[in-house]
Every structure is written in structure tokens, then in C-alpha cells.
matplotlib code that plots the C-alpha trace (Angstrom):
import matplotlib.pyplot as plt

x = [0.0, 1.1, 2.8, 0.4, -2.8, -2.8, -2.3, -5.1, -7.6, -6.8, -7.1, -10.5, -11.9, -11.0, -12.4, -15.9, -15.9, -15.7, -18.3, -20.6, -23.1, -23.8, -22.4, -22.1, -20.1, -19.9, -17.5, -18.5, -16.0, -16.7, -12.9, -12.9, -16.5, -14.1, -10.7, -12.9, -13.9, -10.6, -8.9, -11.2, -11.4, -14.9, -14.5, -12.7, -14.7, -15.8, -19.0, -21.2, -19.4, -21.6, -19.9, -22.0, -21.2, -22.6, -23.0, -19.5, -19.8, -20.5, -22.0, -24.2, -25.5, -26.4, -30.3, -31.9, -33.0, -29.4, -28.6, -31.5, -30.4, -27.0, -29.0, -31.0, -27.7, -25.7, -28.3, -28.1, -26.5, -23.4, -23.0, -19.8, -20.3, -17.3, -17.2, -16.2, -16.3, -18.3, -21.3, -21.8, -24.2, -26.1, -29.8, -32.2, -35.7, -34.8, -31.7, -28.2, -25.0, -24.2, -27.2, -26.9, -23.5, -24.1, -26.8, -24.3, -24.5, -20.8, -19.6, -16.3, -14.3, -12.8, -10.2, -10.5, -12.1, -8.6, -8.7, -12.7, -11.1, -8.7, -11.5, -13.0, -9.6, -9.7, -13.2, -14.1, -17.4, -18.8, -19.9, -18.3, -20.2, -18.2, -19.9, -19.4, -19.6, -17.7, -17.0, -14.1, -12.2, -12.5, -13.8, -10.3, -9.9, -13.3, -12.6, -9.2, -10.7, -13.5, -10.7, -8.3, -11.7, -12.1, -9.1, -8.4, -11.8, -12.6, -16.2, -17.4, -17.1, -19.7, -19.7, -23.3, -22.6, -23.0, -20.5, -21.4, -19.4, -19.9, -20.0, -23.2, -24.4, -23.2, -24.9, -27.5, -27.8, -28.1, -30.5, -33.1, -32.3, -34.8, -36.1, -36.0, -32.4, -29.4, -28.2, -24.7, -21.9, -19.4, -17.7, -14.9, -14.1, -12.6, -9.1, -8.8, -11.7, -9.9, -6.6, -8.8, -10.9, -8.8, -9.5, -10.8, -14.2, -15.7, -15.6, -19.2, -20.1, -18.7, -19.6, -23.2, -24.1, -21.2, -20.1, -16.6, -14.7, -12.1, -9.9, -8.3, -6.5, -7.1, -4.6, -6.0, -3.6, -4.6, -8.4, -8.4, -6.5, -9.5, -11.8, -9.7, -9.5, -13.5, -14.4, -11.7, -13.9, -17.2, -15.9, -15.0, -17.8, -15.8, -16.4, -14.1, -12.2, -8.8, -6.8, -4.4, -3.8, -2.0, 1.3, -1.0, -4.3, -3.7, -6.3, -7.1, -6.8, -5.6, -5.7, -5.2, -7.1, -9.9, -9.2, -9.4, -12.8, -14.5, -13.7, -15.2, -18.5, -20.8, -22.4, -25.9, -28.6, -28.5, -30.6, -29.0, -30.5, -33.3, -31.8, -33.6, -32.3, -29.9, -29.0, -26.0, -24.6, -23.9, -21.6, -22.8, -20.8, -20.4, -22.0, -18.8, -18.5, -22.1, -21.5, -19.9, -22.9, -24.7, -28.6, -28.1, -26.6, -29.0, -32.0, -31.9, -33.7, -32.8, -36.0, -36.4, -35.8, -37.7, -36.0, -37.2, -39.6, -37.9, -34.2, -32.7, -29.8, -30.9, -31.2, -27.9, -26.1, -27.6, -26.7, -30.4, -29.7, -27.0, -27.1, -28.6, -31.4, -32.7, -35.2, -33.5, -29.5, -28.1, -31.9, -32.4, -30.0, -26.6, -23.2, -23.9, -27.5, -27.5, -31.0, -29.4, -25.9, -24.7, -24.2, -22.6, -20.4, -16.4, -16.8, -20.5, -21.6, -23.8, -20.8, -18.7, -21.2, -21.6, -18.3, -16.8, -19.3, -22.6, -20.7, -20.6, -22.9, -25.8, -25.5, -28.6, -28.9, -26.3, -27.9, -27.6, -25.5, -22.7, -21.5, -22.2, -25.2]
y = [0.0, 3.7, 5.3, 8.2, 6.4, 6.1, 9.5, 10.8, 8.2, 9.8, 13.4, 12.5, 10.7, 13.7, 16.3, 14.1, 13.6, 17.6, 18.2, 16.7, 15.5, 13.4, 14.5, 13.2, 13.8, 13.0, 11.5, 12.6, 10.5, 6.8, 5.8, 7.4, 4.8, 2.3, 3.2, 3.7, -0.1, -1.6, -0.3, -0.9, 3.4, 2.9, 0.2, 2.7, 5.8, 7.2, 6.4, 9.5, 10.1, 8.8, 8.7, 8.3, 8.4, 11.1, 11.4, 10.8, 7.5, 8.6, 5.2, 5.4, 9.3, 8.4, 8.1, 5.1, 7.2, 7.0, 3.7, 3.1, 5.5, 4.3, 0.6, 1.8, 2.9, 0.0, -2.6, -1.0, -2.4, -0.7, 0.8, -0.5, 0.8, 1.9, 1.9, 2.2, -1.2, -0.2, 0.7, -3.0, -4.2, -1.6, -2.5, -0.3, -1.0, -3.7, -5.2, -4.2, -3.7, -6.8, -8.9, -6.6, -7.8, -11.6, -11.3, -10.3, -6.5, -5.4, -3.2, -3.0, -2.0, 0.7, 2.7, 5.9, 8.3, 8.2, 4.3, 4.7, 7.1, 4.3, 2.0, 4.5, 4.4, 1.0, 0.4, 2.7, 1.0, 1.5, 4.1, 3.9, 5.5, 6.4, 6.3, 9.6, 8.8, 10.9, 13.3, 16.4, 13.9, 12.0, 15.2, 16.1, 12.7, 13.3, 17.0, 16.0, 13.0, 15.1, 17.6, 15.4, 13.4, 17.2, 17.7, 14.2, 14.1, 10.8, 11.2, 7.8, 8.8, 10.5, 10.8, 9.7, 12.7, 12.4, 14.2, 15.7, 18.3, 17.5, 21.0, 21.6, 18.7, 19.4, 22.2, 20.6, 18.3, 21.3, 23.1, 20.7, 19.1, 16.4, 16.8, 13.2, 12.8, 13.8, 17.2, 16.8, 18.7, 18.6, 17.2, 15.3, 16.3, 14.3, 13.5, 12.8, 15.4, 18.1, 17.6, 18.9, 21.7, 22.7, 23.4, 26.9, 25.0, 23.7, 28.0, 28.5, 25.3, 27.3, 30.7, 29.9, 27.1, 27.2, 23.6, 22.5, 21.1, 19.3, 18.0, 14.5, 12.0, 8.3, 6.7, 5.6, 8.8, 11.2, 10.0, 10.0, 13.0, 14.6, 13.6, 15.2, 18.2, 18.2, 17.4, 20.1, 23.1, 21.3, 21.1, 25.1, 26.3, 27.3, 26.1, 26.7, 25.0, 23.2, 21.2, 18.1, 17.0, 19.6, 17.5, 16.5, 19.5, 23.1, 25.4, 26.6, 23.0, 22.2, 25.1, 23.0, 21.0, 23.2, 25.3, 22.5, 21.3, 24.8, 24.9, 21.1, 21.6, 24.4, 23.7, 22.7, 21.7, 17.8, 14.5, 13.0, 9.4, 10.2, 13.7, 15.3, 18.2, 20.3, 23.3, 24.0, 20.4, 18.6, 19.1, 18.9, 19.3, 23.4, 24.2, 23.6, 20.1, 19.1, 16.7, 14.4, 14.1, 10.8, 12.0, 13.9, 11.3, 8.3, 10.9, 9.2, 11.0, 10.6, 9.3, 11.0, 9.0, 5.9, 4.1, 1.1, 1.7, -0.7, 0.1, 2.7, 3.3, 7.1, 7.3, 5.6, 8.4, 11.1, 9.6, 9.8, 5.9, 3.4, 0.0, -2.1, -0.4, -1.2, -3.9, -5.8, -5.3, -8.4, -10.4, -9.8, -7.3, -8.6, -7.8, -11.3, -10.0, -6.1, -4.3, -0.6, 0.8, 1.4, -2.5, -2.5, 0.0, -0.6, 2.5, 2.2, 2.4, -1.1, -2.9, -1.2, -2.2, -6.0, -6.8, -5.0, -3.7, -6.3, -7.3, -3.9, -3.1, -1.2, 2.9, 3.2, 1.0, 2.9, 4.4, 7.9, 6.5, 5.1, 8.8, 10.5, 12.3]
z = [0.0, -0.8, 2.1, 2.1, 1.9, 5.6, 6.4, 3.6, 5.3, 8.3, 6.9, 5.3, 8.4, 10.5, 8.0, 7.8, 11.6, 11.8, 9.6, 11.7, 9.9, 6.4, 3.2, -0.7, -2.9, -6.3, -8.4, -12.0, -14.1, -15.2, -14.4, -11.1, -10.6, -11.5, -9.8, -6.4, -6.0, -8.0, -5.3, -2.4, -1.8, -0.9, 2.0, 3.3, 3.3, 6.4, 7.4, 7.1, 3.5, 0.8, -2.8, -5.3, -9.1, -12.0, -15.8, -16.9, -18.5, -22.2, -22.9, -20.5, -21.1, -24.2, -25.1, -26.3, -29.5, -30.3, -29.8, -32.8, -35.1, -35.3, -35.7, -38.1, -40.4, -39.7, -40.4, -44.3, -47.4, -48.3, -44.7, -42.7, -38.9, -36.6, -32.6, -30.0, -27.9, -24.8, -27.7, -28.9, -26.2, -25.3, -26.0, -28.4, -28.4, -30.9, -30.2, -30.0, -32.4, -31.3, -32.4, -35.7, -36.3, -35.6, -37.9, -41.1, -40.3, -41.3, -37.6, -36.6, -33.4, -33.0, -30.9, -32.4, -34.8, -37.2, -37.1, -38.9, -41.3, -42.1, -42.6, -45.2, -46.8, -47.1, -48.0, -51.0, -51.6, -48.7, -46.4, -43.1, -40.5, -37.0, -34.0, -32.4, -28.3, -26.0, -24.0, -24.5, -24.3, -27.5, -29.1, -30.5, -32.0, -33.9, -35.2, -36.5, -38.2, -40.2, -40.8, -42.5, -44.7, -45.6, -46.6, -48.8, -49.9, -48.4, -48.9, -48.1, -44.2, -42.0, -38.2, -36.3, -33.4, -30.0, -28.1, -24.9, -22.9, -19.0, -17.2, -18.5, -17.1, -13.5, -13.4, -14.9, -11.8, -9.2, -10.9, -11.6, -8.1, -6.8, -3.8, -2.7, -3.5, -1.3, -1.4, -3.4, -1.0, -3.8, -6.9, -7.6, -11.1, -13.8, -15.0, -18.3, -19.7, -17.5, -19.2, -22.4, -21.0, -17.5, -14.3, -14.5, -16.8, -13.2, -11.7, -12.8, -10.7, -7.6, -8.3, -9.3, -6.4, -3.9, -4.7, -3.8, -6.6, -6.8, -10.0, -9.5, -11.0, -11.0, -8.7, -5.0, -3.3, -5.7, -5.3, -1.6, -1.5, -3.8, -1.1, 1.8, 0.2, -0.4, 2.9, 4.2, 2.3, 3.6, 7.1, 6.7, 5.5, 2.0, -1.8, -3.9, -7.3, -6.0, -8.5, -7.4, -10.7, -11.8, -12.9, -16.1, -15.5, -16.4, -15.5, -19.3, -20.5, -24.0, -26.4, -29.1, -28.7, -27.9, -30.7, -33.4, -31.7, -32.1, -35.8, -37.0, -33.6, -32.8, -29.2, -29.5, -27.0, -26.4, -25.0, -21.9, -21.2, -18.4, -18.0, -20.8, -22.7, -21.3, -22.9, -24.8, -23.3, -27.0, -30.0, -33.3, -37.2, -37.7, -41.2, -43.6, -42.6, -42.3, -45.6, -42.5, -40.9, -40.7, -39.9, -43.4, -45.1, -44.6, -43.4, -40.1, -36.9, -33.5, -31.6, -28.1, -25.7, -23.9, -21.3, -20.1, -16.7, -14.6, -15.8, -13.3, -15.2, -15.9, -12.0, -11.0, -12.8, -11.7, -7.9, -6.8, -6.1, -6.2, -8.0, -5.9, -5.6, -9.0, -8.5, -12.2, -10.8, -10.6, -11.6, -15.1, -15.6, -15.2, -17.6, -19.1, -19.7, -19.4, -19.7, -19.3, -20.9, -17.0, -17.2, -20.4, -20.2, -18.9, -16.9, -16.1, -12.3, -12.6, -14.1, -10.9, -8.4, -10.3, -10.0, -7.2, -4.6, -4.4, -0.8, 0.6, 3.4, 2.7, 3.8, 4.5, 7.0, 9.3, 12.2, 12.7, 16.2, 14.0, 12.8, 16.0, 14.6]

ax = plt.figure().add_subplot(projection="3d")
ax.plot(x, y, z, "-o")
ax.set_aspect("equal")
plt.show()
């Protein structure tokens, strides 16, 4: 074990015993979900400190509608379909990529956006359609690869869009804040999306709703130390934007990269799976590149979206409940059987809780008496 983990459980436990009382945070990032039960961080947490995880899976974020539409133009002749892997399970209202695939459907795997260019390279005869899922993270990948079919005139490529940008939905979460879920105290901000967008992106979060945030990276000290410094500005009274990742985040982020992205996207209002619309939270082709775009191409629209009733996937990352709380987790719903895309998913929370954290104890059957409340 890391020679500071014992001292930052120490720091953390002292902090939450200060404050007193119960508090949440939440960690927004799909590979901090994952990272947190690898490395058995949330055995460890204090006991009136409930974690619970937020829209930064892409997979999971995106609506059902989606999942159909990018069905709908792969299951066509002449089509071949790129993706990324975490995409070929999740379940439309009829079927998957998956079932598409083992039915003769031509779909390939992807790593990146440039690897489906390659495909079009290779494929001449065919339009190859990549499946745009991501975050800022992946958006640079997508931009450059639109860019360079622009500029070779590799017309047989188009790009079914579905980036989202995750500040917008943070905010999204305290304004439209249910009463019957708990109050989130703070965020623990991603790593990798950071490294694209910077620190300074998550100020509005503080300045508008007095949320602590906190930029982390992925390692068990740097996520425990995330925590500590969250429950320090709790325990004071303060909220502010602390960053401790800043070996790899800068507070403005990737100029770049965000500089190539605002030239291929223009920021549109977008469909979160059970969130809704939230305004100016999606990425969409900017007008001089709109020949890439695969709803024009194969006159394909994007169904609103209709979760199943009994799934709780749309609930699970918005932190109003954890896993086990869905009545199918585990029963019918199950990564060898997945009914929502948190199962599917490598960073979903389902998959987390499925294979790491169906032994935990239950929070919410603590008493009150075992924090000193």
C-alpha cells in the first residue's frame, strides 16, 4: 500500500468527523467509478461520507434514440459501422450492435475516430459510418478526423454525433435538483476530460451554487486525496475550485485542442438518457462540414428517448440511487444479460457495483449513532 494512503484516510476521516453531519459527494468521471472499487477506496470511506457516481460514462449518457439510429444505419447495405467497444451491447428497443453484427450486419471495433477514417480508406465501396460517443475527451480525435476526410476528400465517411461536454451537465444536476435525492456537497471532477478543457471550466459550478470542486487524478492517493480536500472546504464552510492533478491539469486546458474542436462543432442543446435536454450540453458538425454528418446522409432522426420503466440506469447516474437499488441489478439485468448501458459500459456504475461492490454493506442502513449524529 502507498505510504500516504494512511495518512489521507486519516485526513479524510477527521475532516468528515468535523463536519458533523452526512455529506455526498460526487464523483462525475466513469474511471474514477471504477478506480474507487478496484482499489477498495470505498471500503474505506468514512462512514457519514456517501460517494455516489454522476454522468460521466458517455456510454451510459447516451439516449436510447441514439442507440436506434446508429442501428438503423448500420443494419443497411453498403453501410460498414465503426465503434467504439463499450457501444456494442447496449440495448435499443430492438436489439443491439451486437445482435446486428451476428446477424451479417458489417460493424467493426474501433479505438479511435482516425482508425474509422482508415476504414473509409480501405473500404471505398462502402460508407463507413463512426460512431461519435464521447466526451471532450474524444472530441479532438473526432474533429481531427473530419478535418483530415475534408481535406483528402474521403467522402465515403460521416460521423453519427453524440458528443457531450460535461459541465453543462453538473450544473444541470443542481438546478433541476430532486427533492428526494441527497443534497450533493461537492464534486470530484474528472481527469482525463480536464486535461482537455482545464480546471478553470468547473468555476461557474462554484460561483453559481457554492459547490466544492475538486480536479483528481485516478490513482488511489490522488483519489483520496481529492476527497480530503472536499471534505476540508465542507468542514469550513468554504467552496471553492482546487486542483491536485495539476502534474497533467492546467487550469485553461488544451488550447489546441480546444481550438481545433471549435472549428469542426458548434455547441448545441443535447438529449441526456433520463436527464432530458440540457441546454448548450452537445456538440454537433459546424456548417462547412455538415456533408460528414450521418442524420443527413441516410435521413436518419434521433428518436427522443424511452427508457425502459424498470431500468434505473438514468437514476444511477444522476446519484439519486446506487445500483442495488434497482429492482433488475443483478436479476435480469446482469453484464452477461445487461438491460441498461450502465451495465454494459467498462466505466459504467452497474458494471462497478456487479463486479466490485454487491458485498458492501448497505449505507442506508447505518444508524444515525454510528457517525455520532
Amino acid at each position: 500500500m502507498n505510504s500516504g494512503i494512511p495518512a489521507l484516510r486519516a485526513e479524510l476521516d477527521e475532516r468528515c468527523e468535523r463536519i458533523g453531519r452526512r455529506v455526498t459527494f460526487m464523483e462525475v468521471c466513469g474511471t474514477h467509478t471504477m478506480s474507487v472499487f478496484r482499489s477498495g477506496i470505498r471500503a474505506m470511506l468514512p462512514k457519514n461520507l456517501r460517494l455516489v457516481s454522476g454522468p460521466g460514462c458517455p456510454v451510459c449518457v447516451t439516449p436510447r434514440g441514439y442507440i436506434d439510429a446508429a442501428c438503423d444505419i448500420a443494419g443497411r447495405d453498403g453501410v460498414m459501422a465503426a465503434t467504439f467497444g463499450d457501444m456494442m451491447r447496449v440495448p435499443g428497443r430492438s436489439g443491439s450492435l451486437e445482435t446486428l453484427r451476428s446477424a451479417g450486419a458489417r460493424i467493426r471495433v474501433v479505438s479511435s475516430a482516425r482508425a474509422a477514417l482508415q476504414l473509409a480508406r480501405e473500404h471505398p465501396g462502402c460508407d463507413v459510418v463512426f460512431l461519435a460517443v464521447g466526451f471532450e475527451t474524444t472530441a479532438p480525435g473526432t474533429a481531427a478526423s473530419v478535418l483530415e476526410a475534408d481535406r483528402d476528400g474521403v467522402d465515403n465517411f460521416s460521423v453519427l454525433m453524440s458528443q457531450k461536454l460535461i459541465v453543462p451537465a453538473m450544473l444541470a444536476l443542481l438546478e433541476t435538483a430532486d427533492p428526494q435525492a441527497p443534497e450533493l456537497d461537492g464534486f470530484l471532477c474528472p481527469g482525463h476530460v480536464s486535461v482537455i478543457i482545464g480546471a478553470d471550466a468547473y468555476k461557474p459550478i462554484v460561483q453559481r451554487h457554492a459547490k466544492p470542486c475538486v480536479v483528481a487524478g485516478f490513482e488511489p492517493e490522488q483519489i483520496l486525496r481529492g476527497l480530503a480536500h472536499l471534505a476540508g472546504q465542507v468542514a469550513a464552510g468554504a467552496a471553492a475550485l482546487e486542483n491536485v492533478y495539476s502534474g497533467v491539469v492546467s487550469l485553461q486546458g488544451n488550447r489546441v485542442a480546444q481550438k481545433l474542436v471549435d472549428q469542426v462543432f458548434v455547441v448545441v442543446d443535447a438529449a441526456w438518457r433520463q436527464l432530458g435536454v440540457i441546454p448548450l450540453s452537445g456538440q454537433l458538425l459546424a456548417p462547412p462540414y455538415r456533408r460528414f454528418d450521418a442524420t443527413r446522409r441516410f435521413a436518419v432522426a434521433i428518436s427522443e428517448d424511452d427508457d425502459d420503466p424498470e431500468c434505473r440506469c438514468g437514476y444511477v447516474i444522476q446519484g439519486k440511487v446506487e445500483p442495488r437499488e434497482c429492482p433488475r441489478f443483478g436479476a435480469e439485468c446482469t453484464p452477461d444479460s445487461p438491460v441498461g448501458p450502465c451495465m454494459v459500459s467498462s466505466e459504467g456504475t452497474c458494471a462497478a457495483w456487479y463486479k466490485y461492490g454487491r458485498n458492501l454493506p448497505d449505507p442506508s442502513a447505518r444508524g444515525t449513532q454510528e457517525v455520532g449524529l
